[in-house]
N, C-alpha and C positions, 0 to 999 in steps of 0.2 A: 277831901270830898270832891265827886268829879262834879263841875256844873251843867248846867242845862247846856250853855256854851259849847261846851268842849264834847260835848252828846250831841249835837247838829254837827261838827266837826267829823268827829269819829263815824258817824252813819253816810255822810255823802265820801267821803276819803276812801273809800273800799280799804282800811284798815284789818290789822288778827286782833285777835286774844293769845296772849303769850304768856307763859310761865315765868318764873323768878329770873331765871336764866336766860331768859330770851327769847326762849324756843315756841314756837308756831305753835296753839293748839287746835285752832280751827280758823274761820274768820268770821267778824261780826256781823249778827242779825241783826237783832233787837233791841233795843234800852227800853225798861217798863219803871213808869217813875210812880212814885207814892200817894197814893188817893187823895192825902190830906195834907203832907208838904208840898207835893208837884215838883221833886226832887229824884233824881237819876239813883235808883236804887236795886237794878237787876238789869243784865246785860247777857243775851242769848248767843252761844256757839254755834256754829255751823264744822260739824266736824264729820269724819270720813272721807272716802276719796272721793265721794260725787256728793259730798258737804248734805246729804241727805238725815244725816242727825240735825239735832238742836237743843244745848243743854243749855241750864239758866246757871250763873255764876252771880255773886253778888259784888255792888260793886263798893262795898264798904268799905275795903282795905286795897280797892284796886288805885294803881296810878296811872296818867295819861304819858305816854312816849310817842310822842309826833302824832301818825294816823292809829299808833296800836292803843293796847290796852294791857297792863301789865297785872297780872291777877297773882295773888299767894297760894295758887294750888298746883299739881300738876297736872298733865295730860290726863292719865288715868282717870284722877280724883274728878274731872269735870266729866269727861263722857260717861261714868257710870254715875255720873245724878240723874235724881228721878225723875221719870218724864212726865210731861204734864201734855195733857194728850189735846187742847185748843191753846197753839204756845201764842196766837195770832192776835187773842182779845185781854184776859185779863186773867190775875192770879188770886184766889179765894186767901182766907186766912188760914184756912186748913192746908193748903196747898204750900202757900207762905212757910208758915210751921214746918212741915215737912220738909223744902228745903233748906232753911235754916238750921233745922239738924243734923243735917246730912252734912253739911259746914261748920258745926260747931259752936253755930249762934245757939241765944234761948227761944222761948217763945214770945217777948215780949218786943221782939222786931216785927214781928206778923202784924200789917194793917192791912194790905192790900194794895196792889200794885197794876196801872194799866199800862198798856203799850198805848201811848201817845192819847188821841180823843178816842179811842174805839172803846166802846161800852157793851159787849157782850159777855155774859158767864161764861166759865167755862166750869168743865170736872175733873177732877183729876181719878183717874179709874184705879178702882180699889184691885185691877187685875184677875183674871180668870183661874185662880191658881188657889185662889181662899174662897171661905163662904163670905157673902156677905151681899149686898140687894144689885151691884149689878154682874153679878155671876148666875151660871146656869149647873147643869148635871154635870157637863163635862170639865175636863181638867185638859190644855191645851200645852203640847210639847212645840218646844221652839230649839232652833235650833241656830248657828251661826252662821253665816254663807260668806266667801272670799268673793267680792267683787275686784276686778282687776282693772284698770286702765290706766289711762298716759299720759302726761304732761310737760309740755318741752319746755325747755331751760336752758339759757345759756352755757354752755361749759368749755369756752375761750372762743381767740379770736384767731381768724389768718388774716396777713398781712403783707403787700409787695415794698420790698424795699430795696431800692437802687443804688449798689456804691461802685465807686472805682476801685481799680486793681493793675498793679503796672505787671507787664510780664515782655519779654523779649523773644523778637523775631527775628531769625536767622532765612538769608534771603541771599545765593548767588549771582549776583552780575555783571555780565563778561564787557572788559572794556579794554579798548584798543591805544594802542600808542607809536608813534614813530620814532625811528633808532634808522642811525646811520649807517649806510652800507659805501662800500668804497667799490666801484667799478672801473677796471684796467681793459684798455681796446689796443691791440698795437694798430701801430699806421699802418695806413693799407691807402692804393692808389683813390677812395672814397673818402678819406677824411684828411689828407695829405694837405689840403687848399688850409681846411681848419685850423690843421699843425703850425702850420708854417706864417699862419696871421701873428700879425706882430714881432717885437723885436726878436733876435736869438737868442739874446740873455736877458730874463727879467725878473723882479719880483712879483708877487701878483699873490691877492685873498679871495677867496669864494667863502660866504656867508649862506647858511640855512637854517629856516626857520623847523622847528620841531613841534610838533602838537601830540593830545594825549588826552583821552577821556577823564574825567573827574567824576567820581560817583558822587548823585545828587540825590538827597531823601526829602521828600515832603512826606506829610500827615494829614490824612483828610476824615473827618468823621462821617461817617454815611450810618443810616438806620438799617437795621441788619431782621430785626423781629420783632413781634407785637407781644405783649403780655400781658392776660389779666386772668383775674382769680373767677371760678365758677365754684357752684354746690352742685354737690351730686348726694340721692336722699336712697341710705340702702337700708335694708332690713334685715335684721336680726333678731331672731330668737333669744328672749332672757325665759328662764325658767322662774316661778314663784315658790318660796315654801313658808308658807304662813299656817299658824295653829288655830282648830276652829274648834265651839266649845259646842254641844246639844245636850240635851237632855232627853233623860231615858226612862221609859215609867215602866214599872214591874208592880201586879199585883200583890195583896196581901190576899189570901181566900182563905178564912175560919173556917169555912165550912165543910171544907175535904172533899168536896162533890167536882171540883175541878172548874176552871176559868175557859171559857170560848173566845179566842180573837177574831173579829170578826172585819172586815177592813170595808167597810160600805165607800170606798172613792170609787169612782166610776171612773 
């Protein structure tokens, strides 16, 4: 049994109403508790796409899962229960009844049920489609309409991420070096003085020093470009195909004098 507790919980939590399975069937309205235990005993849907329904689900067999509410029926079986046309104030025992059988309770759950302190009647409409005190002459064709819109949701994420990566750079540079060259002059009356410095016969070394470029590598890191992530928002066309149901009224005429359709909308 859910408590009063876990109904203050579930109503400010923007919790659903879920199936056996888990699965979404609308999300929660209402809790309407018991006239004479003051006990959580009917709990209201908010289903379709702009949650414009509102079905009552009992919460006899239902269990609490964090902000949801886990019910034993399916999707379906909730949004074709019957509507109760003031879901705002309170549930008669007649009303009661009726949705308890539609769930497979008997009649002997039917007390009466309000939504929190609010004390007003409500009716539940015996529908324009039978006789009965609140119908008229006519008989009213209804028909289904697709309402379509859109809901954004996450469906992943982007993300920058920076790694290293070695790779090899091939780079020509031209470098110089010194190499001995041997140069012969014969004597001549200009260098004669030079020749003849020193002894006639001697030993003698000449020493030279040689140099030679060295290729030198550094590594410097410099910032080269900026990166970051944007949204861009485009549009695209999705097509819909959803099935819609109406209804179709044909005469019966006994009389063989023939039927006039007459269409009084202006």
């Amino acid at each position: 049994m859910i408590t009063t507790e876990q109904t203050e919980q579930l109503l400010s939590g923007g919790g659903n109403v879920v199936d056996n399975d888990g699965d979404k069937i609308g999300s929660i309205g209402q809790v309407f508790l018991d006239d004479q235990s003051g006990q959580p005993e009917w709990i209201t849907v908010k289903t379709g796409i702009f949650g414009t329904g509102e079905s009552f689900v009992p919460l006899r067999d239902a269990e609490v899962s964090g902000n949801d509410v886990r019910v034993p029926y399916d999707k379906d079986k909730v949004k074709d229960a019957p509507r109760i046309s003031d879901a705002n104030s309170h549930l008669s025992e007649e009303e009661e009844s009726t949705l308890y059988s539609y769930y497979g309770y008997g009649d002997e759950y039917a007390t009466g049920y309000s939504a929190g302190d609010v004390d007003r009647s409500a009716s539940y409409d015996t529908g324009h489609d039978t006789s009965g005190e609140n119908t008229d002459s006519a008989m009213t064709r209804s028909e289904e309409q697709v309402r379509v819109g859109t809901q954004t949701e996450a469906v992943g994420k982007a993300r920058l991420r920076k790694y290293v990566v070695t790779e090899n750079v091939t780079k020509t540079v031209p470098v110089q070096r010194e190499e001995v060259r041997v140069e012969r002059e014969p004597i001549t009356d200009g260098n004669v003085g030079d020749a003849l410095d020193g002894p006639a016969i001697s030993e003698e070394e000449h020493e030279m020093t040689l140099n030679e470029e060295r290729v030198v590598v550094e590594k410097e890191a410099v910032p080269v470009e900026r990166v970051r992530l944007e949204k861009d928002t485009v549009t695209e066309q999705q097509q819909v195909d959803e099935e819609v149901r109406k209804e179709k009224i044909e005469v019966d005429d006994e009389t063989g004098t023939g039927v006039r359709d007459t269409d009084r909308r202006v």
